[in-house]
C-alpha positions in Angstrom: 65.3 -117.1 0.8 65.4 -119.5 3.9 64.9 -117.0 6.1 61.8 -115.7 4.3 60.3 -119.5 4.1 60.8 -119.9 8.1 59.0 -116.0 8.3 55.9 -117.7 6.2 56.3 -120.5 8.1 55.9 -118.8 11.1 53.4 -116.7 10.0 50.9 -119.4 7.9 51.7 -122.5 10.2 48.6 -125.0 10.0 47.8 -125.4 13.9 44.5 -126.9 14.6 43.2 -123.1 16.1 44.1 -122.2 12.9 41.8 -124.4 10.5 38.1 -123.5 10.2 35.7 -125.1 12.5 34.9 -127.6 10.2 37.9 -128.5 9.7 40.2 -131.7 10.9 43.6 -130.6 9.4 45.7 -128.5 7.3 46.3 -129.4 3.8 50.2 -128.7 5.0 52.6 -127.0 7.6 52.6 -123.9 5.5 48.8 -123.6 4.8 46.1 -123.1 6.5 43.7 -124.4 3.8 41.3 -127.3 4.9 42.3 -130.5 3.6 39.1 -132.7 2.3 38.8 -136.4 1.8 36.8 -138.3 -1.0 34.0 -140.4 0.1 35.0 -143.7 1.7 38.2 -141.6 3.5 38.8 -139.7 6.8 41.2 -137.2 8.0 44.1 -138.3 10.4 46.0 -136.4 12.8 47.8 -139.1 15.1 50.2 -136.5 16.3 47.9 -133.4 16.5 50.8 -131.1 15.2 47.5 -130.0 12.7 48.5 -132.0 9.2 47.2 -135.3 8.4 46.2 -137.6 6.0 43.3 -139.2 4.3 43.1 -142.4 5.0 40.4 -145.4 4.5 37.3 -145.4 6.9 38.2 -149.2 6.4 39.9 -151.7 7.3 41.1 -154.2 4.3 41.7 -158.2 6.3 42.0 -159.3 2.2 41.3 -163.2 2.5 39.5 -165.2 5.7 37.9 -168.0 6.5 35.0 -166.5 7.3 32.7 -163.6 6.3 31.2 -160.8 9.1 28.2 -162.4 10.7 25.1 -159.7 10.8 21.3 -159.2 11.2 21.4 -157.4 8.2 23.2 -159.7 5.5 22.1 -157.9 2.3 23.0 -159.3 -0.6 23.7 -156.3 -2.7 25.0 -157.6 -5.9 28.4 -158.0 -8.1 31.0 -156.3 -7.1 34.8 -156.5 -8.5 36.5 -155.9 -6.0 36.4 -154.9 -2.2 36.8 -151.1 -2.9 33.6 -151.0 -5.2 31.6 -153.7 -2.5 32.4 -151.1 0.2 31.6 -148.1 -2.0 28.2 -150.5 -3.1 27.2 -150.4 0.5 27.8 -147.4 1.8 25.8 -146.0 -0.7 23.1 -147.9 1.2 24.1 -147.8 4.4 25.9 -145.0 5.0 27.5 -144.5 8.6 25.7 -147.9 10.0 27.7 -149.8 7.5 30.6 -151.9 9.9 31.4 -154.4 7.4 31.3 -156.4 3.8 31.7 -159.5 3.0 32.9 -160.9 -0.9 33.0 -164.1 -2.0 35.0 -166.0 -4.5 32.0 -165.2 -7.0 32.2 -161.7 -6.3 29.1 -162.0 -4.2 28.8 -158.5 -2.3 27.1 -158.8 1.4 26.9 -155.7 3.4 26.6 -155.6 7.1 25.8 -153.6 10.0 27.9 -155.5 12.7 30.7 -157.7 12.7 29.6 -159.9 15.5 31.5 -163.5 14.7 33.2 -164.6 11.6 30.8 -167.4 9.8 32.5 -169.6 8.0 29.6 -169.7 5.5 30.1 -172.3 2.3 33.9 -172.9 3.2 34.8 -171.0 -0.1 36.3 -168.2 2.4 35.7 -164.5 1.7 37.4 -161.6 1.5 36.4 -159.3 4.3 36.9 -155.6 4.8 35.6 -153.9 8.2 34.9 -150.1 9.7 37.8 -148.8 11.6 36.2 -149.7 15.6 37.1 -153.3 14.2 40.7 -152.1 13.2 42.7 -154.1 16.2 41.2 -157.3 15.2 38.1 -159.9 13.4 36.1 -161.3 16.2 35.9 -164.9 16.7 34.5 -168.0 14.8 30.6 -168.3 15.2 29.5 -171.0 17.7 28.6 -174.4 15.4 24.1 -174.1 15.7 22.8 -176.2 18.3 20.2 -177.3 16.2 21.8 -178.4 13.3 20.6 -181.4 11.5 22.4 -184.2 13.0 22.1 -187.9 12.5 23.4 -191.6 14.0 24.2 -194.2 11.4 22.7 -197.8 12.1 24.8 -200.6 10.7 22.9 -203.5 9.0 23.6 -206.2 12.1 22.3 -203.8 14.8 25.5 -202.7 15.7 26.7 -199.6 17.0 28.6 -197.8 14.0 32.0 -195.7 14.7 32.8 -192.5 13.9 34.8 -192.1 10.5 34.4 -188.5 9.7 37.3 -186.5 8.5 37.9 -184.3 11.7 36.8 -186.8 13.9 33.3 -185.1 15.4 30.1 -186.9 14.0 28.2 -184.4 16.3 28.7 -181.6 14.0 26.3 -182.1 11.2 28.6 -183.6 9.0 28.6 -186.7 10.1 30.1 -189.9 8.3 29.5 -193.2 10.4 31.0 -196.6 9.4 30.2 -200.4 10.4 33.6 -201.9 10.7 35.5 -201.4 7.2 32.7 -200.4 5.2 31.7 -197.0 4.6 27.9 -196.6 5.7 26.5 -193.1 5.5 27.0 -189.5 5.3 25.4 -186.2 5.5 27.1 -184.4 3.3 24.9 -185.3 0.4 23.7 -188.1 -1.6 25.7 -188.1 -4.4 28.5 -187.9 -2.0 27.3 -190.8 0.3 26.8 -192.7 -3.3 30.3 -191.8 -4.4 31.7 -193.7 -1.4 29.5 -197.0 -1.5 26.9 -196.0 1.4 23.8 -194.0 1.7 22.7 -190.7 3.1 22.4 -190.4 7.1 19.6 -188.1 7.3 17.0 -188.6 5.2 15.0 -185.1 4.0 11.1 -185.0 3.5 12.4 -183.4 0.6 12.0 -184.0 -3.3 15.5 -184.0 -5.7 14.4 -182.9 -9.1 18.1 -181.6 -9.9 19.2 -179.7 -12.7 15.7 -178.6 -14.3 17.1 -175.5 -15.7 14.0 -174.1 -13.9 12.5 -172.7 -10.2 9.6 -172.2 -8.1 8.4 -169.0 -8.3 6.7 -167.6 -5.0 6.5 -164.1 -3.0 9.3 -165.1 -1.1 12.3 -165.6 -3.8 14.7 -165.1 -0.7 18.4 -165.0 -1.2 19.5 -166.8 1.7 23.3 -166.6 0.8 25.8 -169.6 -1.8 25.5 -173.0 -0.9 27.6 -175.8 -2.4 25.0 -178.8 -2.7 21.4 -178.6 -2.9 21.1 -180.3 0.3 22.8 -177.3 2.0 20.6 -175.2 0.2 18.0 -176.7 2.3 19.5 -176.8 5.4 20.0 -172.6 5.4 16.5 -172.4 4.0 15.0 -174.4 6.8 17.5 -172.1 9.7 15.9 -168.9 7.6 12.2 -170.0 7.2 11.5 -172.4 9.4 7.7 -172.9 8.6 6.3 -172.7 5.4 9.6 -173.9 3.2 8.4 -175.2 0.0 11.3 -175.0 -2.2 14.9 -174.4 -2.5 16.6 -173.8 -5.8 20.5 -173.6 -6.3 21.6 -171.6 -10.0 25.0 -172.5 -11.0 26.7 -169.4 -9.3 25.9 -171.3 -6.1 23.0 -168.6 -4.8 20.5 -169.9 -2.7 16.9 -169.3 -2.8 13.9 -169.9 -0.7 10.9 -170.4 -1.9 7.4 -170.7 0.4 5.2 -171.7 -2.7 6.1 -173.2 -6.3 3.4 -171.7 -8.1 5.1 -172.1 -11.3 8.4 -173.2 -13.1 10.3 -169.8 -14.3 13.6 -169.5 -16.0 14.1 -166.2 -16.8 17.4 -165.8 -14.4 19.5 -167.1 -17.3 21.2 -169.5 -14.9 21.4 -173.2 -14.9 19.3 -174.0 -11.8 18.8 -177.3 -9.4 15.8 -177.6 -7.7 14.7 -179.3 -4.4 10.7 -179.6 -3.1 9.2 -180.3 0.3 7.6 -183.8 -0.4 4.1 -182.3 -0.3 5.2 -180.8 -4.0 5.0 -184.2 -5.9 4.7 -183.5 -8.9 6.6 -180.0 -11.0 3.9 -177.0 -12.2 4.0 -176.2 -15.7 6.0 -173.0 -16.6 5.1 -169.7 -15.1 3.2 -167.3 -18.0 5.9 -164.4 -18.6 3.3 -161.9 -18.9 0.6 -162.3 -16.3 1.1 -163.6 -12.8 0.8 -167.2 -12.4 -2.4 -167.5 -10.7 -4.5 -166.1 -13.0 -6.1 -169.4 -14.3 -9.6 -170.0 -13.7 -10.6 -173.1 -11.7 -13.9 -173.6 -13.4 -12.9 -174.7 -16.8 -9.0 -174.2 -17.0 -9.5 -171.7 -19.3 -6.1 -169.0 -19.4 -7.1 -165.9 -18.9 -4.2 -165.0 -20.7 -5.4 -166.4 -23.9 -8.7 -165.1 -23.2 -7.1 -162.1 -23.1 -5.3 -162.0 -26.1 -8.6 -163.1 -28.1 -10.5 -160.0 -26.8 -7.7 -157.7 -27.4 -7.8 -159.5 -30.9 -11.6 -158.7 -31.4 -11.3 -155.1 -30.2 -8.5 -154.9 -33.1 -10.4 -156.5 -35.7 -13.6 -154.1 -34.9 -11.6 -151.1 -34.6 -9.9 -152.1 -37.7 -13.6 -152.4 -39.6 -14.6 -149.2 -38.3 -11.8 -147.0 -39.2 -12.2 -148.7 -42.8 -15.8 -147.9 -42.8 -15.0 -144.4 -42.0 -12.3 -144.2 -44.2 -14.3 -144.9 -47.0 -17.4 -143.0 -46.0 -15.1 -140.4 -46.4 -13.8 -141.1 -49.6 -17.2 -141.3 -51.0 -18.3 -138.3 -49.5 -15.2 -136.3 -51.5 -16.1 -137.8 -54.6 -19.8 -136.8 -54.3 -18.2 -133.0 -53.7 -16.3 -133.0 -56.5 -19.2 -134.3 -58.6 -21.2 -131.9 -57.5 -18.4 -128.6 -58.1 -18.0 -130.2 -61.4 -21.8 -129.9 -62.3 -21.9 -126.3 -61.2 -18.7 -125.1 -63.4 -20.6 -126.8 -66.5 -22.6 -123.7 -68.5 -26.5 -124.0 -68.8 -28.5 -124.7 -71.9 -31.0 -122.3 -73.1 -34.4 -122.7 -71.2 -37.0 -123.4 -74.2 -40.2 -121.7 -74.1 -42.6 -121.5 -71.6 -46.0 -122.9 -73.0 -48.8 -120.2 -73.1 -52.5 -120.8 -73.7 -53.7 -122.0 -77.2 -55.4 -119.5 -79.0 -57.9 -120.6 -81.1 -58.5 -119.3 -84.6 -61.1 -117.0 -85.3 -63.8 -118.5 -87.6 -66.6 -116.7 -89.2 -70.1 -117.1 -88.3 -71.5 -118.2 -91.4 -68.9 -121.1 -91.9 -70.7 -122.6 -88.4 -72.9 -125.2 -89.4 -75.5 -126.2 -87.1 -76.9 -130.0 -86.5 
């Protein structure tokens, strides 16, 4: 029996000669069937000897920092877990797919480089790359130049010190202090309030907070998560530099960028904040959910969409009279048939007499009398 196996053996080894052009491998060392991989999977042969393995066409880093750092950046959606985020991708992608990038909401971010690591929101990510990144994630991104940053004045004149929590008020966080007392931040407002001081950097921007609502424009950009609205802003103002009307933040923590606020929508379902340039002062009404939002006439104010509604009201009320017309012009016209097919089953009288001319009786001569 042994020595039969080693004759198959030696007859059906799997060398790579052996395998069909197309190819890679051998399913085993006793076959020279082609082995196939499953999308998302490529065949191995480290040590050539014809048999190898499907393995990933990825490379799984689980938890980091920071995400991939791409032109690309599409948001795609949801994803559960890294294995459907790749699998969400490189339906898109295909081959130019490098790496993804999923956040602690499940947030799934294709991209077609992995040039530096971003450290985004500071939630971290979970990161999976192609296999040219497989000896190693590149470095941290270098901190933008331009990044709003801001000196704290104390109240005497004063120069303030640094107090921020790594020690570096040149890197946009910046929390100053005037001897013991806490004077500004840029984290955020609330945060600056929280601690007895003020914000550093004051916007030219409009808090209107949790409206529940947000400006609807062509844009609608999904810029990436933010964890204050004020951040929101900053990445708006990097993305769009001219033009930025509005930010809005939805409780997941997405970001969007808005270059008009036309109107107030809120048919995401999410809890949104909302944040205006300063030349928005006052908040639209609510967006029509039928029509676009600019169809209202700047003559009178009248809504087109009610107009609208009251024509398509008077065609139905006409067509309506019409069909009932008809309706009982027809009715009326089947009763007058059946009249009429009644009359002719009914027999006919007897005609009476036709009238003839009168004949006169005949009168003797000598009973004429003459006058």
């Amino acid at each position: 029996m042994r020595r039969r196996a080693l004759a198959v053996w030696a007859l059906g080894a799997c060398v790579d000669a052996q395998c069909a052009e197309t190819c890679q491998t051998c399913k085993s060392a006793s076959s020279t069937d082609c082995k196939t991989c499953r999308d998302g999977y490529v065949l191995i042969d480290g040590d050539l000897d014809g048999v190898g393995a499907c393995e990933p066409r990825s490379v799984d880093w689980d938890f980091n920092a920071g995400a991939c750092r791409s032109s690309l950046g599409d948001h795609v959606g949801m994803a559960s877990d890294l294995e459907g985020c790749w699998t969400l991708c490189s339906e898109l992608y295909g081959a130019n797919l490098k790496a993804i990038d999923l956040d602690s909401n499940n947030w799934c971010t294709c991209q077609d480089a992995c040039e530096c690591m971003d450290p985004g929101n500071g939630g971290g990510y979970y990161v999976m790359t192609s296999l040219e990144f497989a000896n190693g994630l590149p470095a941290a991104c270098e901190t933008d130049e331009t990044r709003l940053v801001c000196e704290g004045t104390c109240p005497d004149g004063s120069s303030p010190e640094c107090c921020d929590i790594d020690g570096d008020c040149e890197d946009g966080d910046d929390d100053w202090c005037c001897g013991d007392d806490y004077l500004c931040s840029n984290d955020s407002s609330e945060w600056a309030a929280s601690r007895g001081g003020k914000l550093c950097c004051v916007l030219d921007t409009i808090k209107w907070g949790a409206t529940g609502t947000w400006c609807k424009s062509e844009l609608d950009h999904l810029v990436g998560l933010a964890a204050t609205l004020e951040d929101c802003w900053t990445f708006c103002v990097e993305a769009h530099p001219d033009g930025l009307a509005a930010v809005d933040l939805n409780d997941r923590g997405e970001c969007f960028c808005q270059d008009a606020c036309a109107c107030l929508d809120a048919q995401d379902g999410f809890e949104g904040q909302l944040m205006t340039a300063a030349s928005v002062s006052a908040l639209p009404d609510a967006c029509n959910t039928h029509l676009p939002a600019d169809v209202v006439d700047g003559d009178d104010g009248d809504d087109k969409t009610t107009r609208r509604a009251v024509q398509v009201l008077v065609f139905a009320m006409a067509a309506t009279v019409v069909v009932c017309c008809c309706f009982a012009a027809a009715v009326l016209a089947a009763a007058a048939r059946v009249v009429y097919r009644r009359d002719l089953r009914k027999p006919r009288a007897e005609a009476a007499p036709r009238a003839t001319a009168v004949e006169w009786p005949s009168v003797p001569p000598e009973a004429v009398v003459v006058l």
